[in-house]
C-alpha positions in Angstrom: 84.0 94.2 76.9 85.6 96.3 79.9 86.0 94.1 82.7 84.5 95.5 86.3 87.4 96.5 88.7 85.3 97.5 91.5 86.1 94.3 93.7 87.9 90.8 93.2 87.9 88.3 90.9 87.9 84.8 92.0 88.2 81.1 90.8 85.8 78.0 91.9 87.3 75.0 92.4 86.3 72.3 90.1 83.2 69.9 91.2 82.8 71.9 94.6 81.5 75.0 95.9 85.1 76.0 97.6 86.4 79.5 96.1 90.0 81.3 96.2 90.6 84.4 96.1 92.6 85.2 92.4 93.1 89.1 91.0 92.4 92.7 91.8 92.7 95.2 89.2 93.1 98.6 89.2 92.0 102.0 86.8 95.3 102.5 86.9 96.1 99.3 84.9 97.8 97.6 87.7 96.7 93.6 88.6 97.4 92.0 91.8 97.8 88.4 91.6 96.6 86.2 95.1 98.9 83.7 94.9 97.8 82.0 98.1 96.5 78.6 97.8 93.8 78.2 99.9 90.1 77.6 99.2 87.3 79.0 101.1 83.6 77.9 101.9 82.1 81.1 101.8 82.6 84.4 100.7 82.4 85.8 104.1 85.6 83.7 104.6 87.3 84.9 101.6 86.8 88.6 102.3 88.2 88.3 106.0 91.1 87.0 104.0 91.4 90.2 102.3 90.9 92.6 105.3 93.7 90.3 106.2 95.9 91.3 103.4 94.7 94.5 103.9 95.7 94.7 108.3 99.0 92.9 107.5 100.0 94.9 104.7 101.8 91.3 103.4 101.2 92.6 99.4 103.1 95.8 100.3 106.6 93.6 101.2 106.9 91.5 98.3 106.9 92.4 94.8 105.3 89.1 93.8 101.5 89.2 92.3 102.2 92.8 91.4 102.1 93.5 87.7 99.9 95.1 85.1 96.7 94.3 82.9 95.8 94.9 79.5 92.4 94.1 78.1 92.2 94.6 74.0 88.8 93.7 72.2 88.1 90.4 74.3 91.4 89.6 75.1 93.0 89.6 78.5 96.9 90.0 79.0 98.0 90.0 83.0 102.0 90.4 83.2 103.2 89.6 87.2 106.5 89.2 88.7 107.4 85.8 89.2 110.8 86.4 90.8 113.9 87.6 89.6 117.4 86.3 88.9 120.8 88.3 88.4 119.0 91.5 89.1 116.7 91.0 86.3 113.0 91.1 86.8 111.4 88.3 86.0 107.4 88.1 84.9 104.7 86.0 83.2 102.3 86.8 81.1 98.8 85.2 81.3 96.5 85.4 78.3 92.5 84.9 78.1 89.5 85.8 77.0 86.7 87.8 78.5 83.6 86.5 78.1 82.1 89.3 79.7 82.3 92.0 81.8 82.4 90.1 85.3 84.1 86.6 84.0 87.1 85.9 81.7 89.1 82.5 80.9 93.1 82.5 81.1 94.1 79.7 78.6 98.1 80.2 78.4 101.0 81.2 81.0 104.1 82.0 79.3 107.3 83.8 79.5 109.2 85.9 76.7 113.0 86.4 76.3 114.3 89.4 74.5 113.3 89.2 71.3 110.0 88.8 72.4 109.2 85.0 71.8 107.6 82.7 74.1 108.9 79.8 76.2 108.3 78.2 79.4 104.6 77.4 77.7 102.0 76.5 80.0 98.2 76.0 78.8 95.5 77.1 81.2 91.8 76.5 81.4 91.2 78.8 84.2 87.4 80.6 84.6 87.6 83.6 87.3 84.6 85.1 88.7 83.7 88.7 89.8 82.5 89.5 93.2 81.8 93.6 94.2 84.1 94.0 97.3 84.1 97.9 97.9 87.4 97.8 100.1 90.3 96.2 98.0 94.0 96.6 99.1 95.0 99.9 98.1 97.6 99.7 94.8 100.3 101.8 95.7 103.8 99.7 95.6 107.2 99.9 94.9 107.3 97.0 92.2 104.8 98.9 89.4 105.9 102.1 88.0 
């Protein structure tokens, strides 16, 4: 299934109706991680978060949330920067499922070291949702080449 890019994606807090705001992905295969913690009541609060983003141009100064998406069969792979440490990059890797194309489940957050084997092992049982949101922050950055 081909997820649908053409807005946000966003998670539901458990036993309430409260929402925050989560990814934004991109045709050119670049994801944008919200890392902000806070839940909204409505939608309509949410997206005057993102005009927000948007005005203050806040995702443009930090390399953090930026990284790329990759979506084989019905698997989802998100890679974002996490921080870095002796001038080495370093990211995360999320991996789900799609369920379909507005809703996928993240079930593990890991890192890999250089031969390519996992550690710092987290499981996940995350659901996000898609909304349509015709004005997402732009993608151009510095930290995705």
């Amino acid at each position: 299934d081909m997820l649908r890019i053409d807005g946000y994606y966003y998670y539901r807090e458990p036993d309430s109706n409260r929402i925050k705001l989560r990814y934004f992905f991109y045709k050119n295969g670049v994801s944008y991680y919200y890392s902000g913690s806070y839940y909204y009541d409505s939608f309509n609060e949410l997206e005057k978060s993102i005009e927000n983003i948007k005005t203050s141009k806040t995702h443009k100064k930090y390399a953090l949330g930026w990284g790329v998406f990759n979506v084989m069969d019905s698997t989802i792979l998100i890679e974002d920067y996490v921080g870095s440490s002796l001038n080495k990059k370093l990211t995360a890797i999320s991996s789900g499922k799609i369920l379909n194309d507005t809703t996928f489940t993240l079930k593990e957050r890991y890192k890999l070291d250089q031969n390519g084997d996992k550690y710092n092992v987290y499981k996940l049982d995350v659901t996000c949702y898609f909304r349509q949101y015709s004005s997402k922050p732009d993608s151009t950055n510095r930290y995705v080449k």
